[in-house]
N, C-alpha and C positions, 0 to 999 in steps of 0.2 A: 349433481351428487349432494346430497344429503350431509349440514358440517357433522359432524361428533360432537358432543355433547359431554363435559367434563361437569362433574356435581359436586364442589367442597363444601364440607362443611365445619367451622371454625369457633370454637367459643371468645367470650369476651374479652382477649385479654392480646396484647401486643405480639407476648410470643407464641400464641396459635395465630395471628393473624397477620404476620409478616412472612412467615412461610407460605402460606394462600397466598398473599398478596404475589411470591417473585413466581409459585407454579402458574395463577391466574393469566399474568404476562408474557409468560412461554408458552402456555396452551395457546392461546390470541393471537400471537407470532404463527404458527403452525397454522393457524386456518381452525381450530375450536372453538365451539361455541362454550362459554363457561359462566356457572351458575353458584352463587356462594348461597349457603344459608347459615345462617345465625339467628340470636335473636336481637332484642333494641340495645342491648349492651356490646354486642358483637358488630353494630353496626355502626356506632361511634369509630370504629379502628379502619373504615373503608373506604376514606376520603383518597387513600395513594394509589385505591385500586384502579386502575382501565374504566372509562367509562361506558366503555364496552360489557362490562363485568354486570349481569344480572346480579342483583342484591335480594336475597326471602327470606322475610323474618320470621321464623318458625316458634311458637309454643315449646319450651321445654323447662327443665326443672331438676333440682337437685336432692337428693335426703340427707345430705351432709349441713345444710344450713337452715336457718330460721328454725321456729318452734314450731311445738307438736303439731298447729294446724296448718304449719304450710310442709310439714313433712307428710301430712296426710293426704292434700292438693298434691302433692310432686309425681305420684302414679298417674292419678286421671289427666294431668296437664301433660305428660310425658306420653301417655295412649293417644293426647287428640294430637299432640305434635308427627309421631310415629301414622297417623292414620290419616292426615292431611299430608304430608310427605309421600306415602303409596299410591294418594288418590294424583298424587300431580307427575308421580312417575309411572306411572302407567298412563297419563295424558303425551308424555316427553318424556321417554325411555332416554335415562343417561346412558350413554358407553362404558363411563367410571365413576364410581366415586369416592372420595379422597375425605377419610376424615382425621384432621390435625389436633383435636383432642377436645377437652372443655363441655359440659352438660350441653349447649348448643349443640351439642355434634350428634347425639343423642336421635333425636328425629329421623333425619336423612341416613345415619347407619342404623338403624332402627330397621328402616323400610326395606333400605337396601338389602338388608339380611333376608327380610322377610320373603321377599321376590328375587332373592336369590341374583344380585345383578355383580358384576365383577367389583368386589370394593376391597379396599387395602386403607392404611393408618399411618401419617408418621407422626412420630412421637420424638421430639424434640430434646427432650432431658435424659438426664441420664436414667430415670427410674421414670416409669412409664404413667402418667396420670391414672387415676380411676377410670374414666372413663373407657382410655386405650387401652387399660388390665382387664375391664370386660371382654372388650372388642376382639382383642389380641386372635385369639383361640376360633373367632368367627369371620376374618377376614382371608381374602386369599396373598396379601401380602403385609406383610408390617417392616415399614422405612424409620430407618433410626439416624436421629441427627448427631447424637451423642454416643460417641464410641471410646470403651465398650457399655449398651445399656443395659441391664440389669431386667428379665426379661422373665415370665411365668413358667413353669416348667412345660416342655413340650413345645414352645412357643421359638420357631428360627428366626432371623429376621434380617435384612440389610444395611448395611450401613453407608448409606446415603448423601451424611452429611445436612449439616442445617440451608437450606436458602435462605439469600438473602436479597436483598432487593437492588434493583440497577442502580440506583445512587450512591451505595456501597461497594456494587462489582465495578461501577466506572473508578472506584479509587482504589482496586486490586492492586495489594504490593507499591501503595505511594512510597515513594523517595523520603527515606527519614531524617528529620536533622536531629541530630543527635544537641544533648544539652550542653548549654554554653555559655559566654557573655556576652547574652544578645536575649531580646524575648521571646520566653517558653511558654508553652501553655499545659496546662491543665484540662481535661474532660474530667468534668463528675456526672457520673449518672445513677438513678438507683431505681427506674421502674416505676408504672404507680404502686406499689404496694414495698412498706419496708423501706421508704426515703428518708423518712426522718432521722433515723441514727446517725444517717451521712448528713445529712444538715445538722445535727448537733457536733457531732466530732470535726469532719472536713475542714471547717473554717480554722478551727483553733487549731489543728494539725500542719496549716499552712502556714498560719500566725507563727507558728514556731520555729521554722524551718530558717536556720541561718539568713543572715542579711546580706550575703553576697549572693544568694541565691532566690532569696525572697525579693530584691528590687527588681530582677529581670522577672517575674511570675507574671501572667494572668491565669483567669480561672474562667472556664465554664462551668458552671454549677446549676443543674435542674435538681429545684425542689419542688417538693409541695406548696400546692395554692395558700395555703397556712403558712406554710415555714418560709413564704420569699420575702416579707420586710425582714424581719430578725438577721435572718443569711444575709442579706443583701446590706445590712443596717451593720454586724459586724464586718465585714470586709472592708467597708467603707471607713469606717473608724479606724482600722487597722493599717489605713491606705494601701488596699488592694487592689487592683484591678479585678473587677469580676464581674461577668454578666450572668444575674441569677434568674432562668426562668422556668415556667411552671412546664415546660415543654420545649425543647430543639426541636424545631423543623430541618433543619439540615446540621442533625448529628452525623452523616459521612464527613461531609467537608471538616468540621471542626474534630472529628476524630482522626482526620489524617493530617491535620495542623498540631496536634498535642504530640508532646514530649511525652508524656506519659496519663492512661486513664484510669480512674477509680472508679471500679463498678460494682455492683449488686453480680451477681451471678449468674442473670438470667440464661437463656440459652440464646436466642435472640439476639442480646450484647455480646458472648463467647464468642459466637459466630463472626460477627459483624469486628472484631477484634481481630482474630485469627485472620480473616481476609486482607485486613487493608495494614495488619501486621503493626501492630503496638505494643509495648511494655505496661502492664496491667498489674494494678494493687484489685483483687477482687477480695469482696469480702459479700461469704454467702449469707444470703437471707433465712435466719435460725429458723423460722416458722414457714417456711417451704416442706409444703408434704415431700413425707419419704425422705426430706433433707436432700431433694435432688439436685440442689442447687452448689453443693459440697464437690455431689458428682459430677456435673459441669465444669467444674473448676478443673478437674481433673488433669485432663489432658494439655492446659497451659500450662500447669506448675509442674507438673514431671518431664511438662520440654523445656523448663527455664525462661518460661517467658511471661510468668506473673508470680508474684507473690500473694497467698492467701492468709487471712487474717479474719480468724474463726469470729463471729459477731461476739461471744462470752470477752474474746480478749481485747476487742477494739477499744483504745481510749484516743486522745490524744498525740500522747506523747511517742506513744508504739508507731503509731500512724505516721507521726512527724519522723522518725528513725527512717522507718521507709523508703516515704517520700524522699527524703534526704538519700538516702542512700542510690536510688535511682536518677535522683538529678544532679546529683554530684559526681557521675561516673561514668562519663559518654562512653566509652567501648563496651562497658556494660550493657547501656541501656541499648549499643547497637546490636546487642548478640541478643537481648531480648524480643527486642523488634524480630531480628530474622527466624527467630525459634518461634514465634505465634507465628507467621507465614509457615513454619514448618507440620503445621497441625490444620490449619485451615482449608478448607474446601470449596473452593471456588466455583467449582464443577459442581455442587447439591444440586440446583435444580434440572441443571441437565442430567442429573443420577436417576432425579425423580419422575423427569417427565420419559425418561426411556421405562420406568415399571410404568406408570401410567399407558403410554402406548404398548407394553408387552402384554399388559391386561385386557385393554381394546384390542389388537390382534386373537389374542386366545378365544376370546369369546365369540369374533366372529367365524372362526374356522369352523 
């Protein structure tokens, strides 16, 4: 028997490519054959995937960036990408295929449309990318990680939940130790894009924070390739404990070692918060299209289990009230912990991969 054949497609960016990355794993598990396409920026994000996992880097493009002449390239580069995509799916008829958002994704749902093959979208944020607000209207299914998303008129959709990846599901609902006197830690994370303001403020917001509180601290802190002497150079002066890097490889583990995390608002960190159940200071990324990242926040701070802090009011010392105020107040910080487990989905990608297989079912009857 013939496997099936799953087709993602992901743009360049962690949180389109961490949701591929946990459905790629399940597909695999199941006896699927599965095939990502991206392009060479989307393909930096694929080292966690299965080596199992076909990797295609497709031609695509965007008219939201660069000037006049690469707005005028963005047609023709997006028809060869869309035209090479039909010519390789009519070689290897996918059964599905799944696009997670991002100009990348553009091609292979491009084709898809074209030849008419069962394809669906999820859409991770609360407010749906450009790309997926195209697509929305031409798929036969659209999966939402972010509930409730904010959706084109006419347009129904599921809500699925974000996946997230086994190194994260294996710390589902870690055992929390609440704050104390003894050592806590700190997660800071901020994405690549929009880290700097957390490495300008973060440090000095720690700096501040009482000294009975501040000699038990360490810090995780990912910055930017730029901003890790300066971070790393105050902490140090300030005799912090902190390990500043430009990237965690094993941000589960030290997310379910932290007292409490500081995050950008990705959907991708939401997620990955909400599962393994942490108390969270987020603070959304202001220049996020659509401000979806406000709406992400969402659904922790109305269950009490983070605090947001609009980027316009972030300074220091706001920061430091905070912080303080959640590591000064264990039964707090345990009712926080339990309220993001109370919103998190641990189930997404088994959400996902049942549309994925109701898709394949339907088509072949």
């Amino acid at each position: 028997m013939t496997q099936p054949l799953l087709l993602m497609a992901a743009g360049g960016t962690g949180g389109h490519m961490f949701p591929a990355q946990a459905l790629a794993e399940a597909m695999l598990r199941k006896g699927w054959r599965v095939r990502l396409s991206t392009d060479a920026r989307g393909a930096r994000y694929t080292g966690g995937f299965p080596h199992t996992t076909e990797i295609v880097k497709v031609p695509s493009a965007t008219f939201s960036r660069g000037g006049a002449l690469a707005k005028l390239a963005a047609g023709p580069r997006i028809a060869a990408g869309v035209t090479r995509m039909a010519m390789q799916m009519r070689r290897d008829r996918p059964d599905v295929v799944v696009g997670f958002g991002g100009y990348p994704s553009i091609p292979a749902l491009g084709a898809a449309t074209v030849l008419k093959l069962p394809r669906m979208i999820h859409e991770q944020n609360g407010i749906l990318g450009r790309v997926n607000t195209f697509f929305a209207s031409r798929v036969d299914c659209v999966a939402c990680g972010t509930w409730p998303t904010e959706l084109p008129p006419g347009v129904e959709a599921v809500h699925t939940g974000n996946p997230v990846r086994t190194a994260v599901l294996e710390r589902a609902g870690a055992g929390y130790i609440t704050p104390g006197d003894y050592p806590m830690s700190i997660l800071v994370i901020g994405g690549s894009q929009g880290a700097r303001i957390l490495s300008d403020v973060v440090p000095a917001a720690i700096a501040a924070l009482p000294e009975q509180v501040l000699r038990h601290v360490r810090v995780s802190h990912q910055a930017r390739e730029e901003d890790l002497e300066r971070v790393a150079t105050f902490y140090a002066e300030h005799g912090i404990d902190a390990d500043v890097q430009p990237f965690f490889k094993d941000v589960p583990r030290r997310m379910s070692e932290a007292q409490l995390v500081i995050s950008r608002a990705g959907a991708s960190s939401v997620a990955d918060i909400s599962v393994i159940g942490r108390p969270a200071i987020l603070i959304p990324y202001a220049a996020a299209t659509g401000d979806h990242q406000t709406a992400n926040a969402r659904g922790l701070v109305e269950a009490g289990a983070a605090i947001r802090i609009p980027e316009s009011r972030l300074d220091a010392e706001a920061l430091a009230e905070q912080i303080g105020a959640v590591m000064t107040n264990p039964d707090g910080a345990l009712q926080m912990a339990r309220a993001a487990l109370s919103v998190g989905a641990p189930d997404a990608t088994d959400r996902l991969v049942a549309l994925v297989e109701e898709l394949a079912a339907k088509e072949a009857r």
